[in-house]
C-alpha positions as CSV (number, residue, x, y, z in Angstrom):
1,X,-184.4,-43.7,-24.6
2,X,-186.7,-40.8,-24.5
3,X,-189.7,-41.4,-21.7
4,X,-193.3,-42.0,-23.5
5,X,-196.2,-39.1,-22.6
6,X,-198.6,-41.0,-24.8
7,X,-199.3,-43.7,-27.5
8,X,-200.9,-43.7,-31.0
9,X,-201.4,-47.0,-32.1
10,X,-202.4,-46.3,-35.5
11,X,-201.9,-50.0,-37.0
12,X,-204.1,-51.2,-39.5
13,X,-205.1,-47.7,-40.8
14,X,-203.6,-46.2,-44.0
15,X,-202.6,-42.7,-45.2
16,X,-203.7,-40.2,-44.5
17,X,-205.4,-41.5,-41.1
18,X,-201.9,-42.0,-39.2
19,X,-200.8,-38.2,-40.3
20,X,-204.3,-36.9,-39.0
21,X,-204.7,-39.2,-35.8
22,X,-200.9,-38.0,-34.8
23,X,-201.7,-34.7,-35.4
24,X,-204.4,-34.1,-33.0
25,X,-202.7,-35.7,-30.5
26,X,-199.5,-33.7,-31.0
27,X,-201.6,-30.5,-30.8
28,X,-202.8,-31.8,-27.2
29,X,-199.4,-32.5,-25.5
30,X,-197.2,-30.4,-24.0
31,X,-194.1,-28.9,-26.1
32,X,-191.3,-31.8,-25.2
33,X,-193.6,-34.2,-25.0
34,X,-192.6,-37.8,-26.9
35,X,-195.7,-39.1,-28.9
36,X,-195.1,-43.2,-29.5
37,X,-196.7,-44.1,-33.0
38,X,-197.0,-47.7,-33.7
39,X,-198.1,-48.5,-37.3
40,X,-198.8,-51.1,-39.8
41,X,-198.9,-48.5,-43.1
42,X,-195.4,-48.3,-44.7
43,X,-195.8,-44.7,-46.3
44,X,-195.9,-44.0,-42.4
45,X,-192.0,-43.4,-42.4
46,X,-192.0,-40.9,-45.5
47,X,-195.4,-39.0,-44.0
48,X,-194.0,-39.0,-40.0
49,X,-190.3,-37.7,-41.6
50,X,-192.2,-35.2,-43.5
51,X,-194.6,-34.0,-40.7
52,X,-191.6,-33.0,-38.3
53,X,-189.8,-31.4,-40.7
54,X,-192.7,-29.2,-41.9
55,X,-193.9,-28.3,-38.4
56,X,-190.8,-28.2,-36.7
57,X,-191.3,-31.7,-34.1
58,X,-188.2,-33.9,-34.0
59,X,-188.3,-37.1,-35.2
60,X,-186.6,-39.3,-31.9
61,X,-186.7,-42.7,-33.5
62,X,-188.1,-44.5,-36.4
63,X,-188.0,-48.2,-36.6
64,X,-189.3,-51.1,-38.2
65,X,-189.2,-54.7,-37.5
66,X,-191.2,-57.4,-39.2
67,X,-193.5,-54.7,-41.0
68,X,-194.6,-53.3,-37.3
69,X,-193.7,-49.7,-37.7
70,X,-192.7,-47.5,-34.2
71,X,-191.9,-43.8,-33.7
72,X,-190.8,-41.3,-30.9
73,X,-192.2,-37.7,-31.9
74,X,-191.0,-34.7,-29.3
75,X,-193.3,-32.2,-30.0
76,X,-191.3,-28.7,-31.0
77,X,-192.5,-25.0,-30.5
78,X,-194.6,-25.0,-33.5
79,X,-196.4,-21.9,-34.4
80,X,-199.9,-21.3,-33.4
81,X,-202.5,-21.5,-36.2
């Protein structure tokens, strides 16, 4: 299991506030660093799957157990803006 740098707990908010909250963060943390997302919002797995693969962060692990939503996000070499 991949170590945690830091925690999003983004339960209880809906899209697009996970997507926006994570992506601050992400900007913040060193390139390797894991991100831990916990969320309530089920659109959360289709937006987090979608956010790696567009700026280049690996999705670690996505998991759900009685509608709690986790993630591990490794933050890539993305491009500077």
């Amino acid at each position: 299991m991949s170590d945690v740098n830091q925690t999003l707990d983004a339960r209880g908010l809906f899209c697009p506030e996970p997507v926006m909250l994570l992506h601050n963060i992400i900007r913040d943390v060193a390139i390797g660093d894991v991100v831990e997302v916990l969320a309530t919002d089920p659109s959360t797995v289709r937006d987090f799957t979608r956010f790696c693969g567009f700026l280049g962060h690996e999705l670690v692990l996505s998991e759900e157990v009685d509608g709690d939503y986790r993630f591990l996000i490794r933050k890539g070499e993305e491009e500077e803006e």
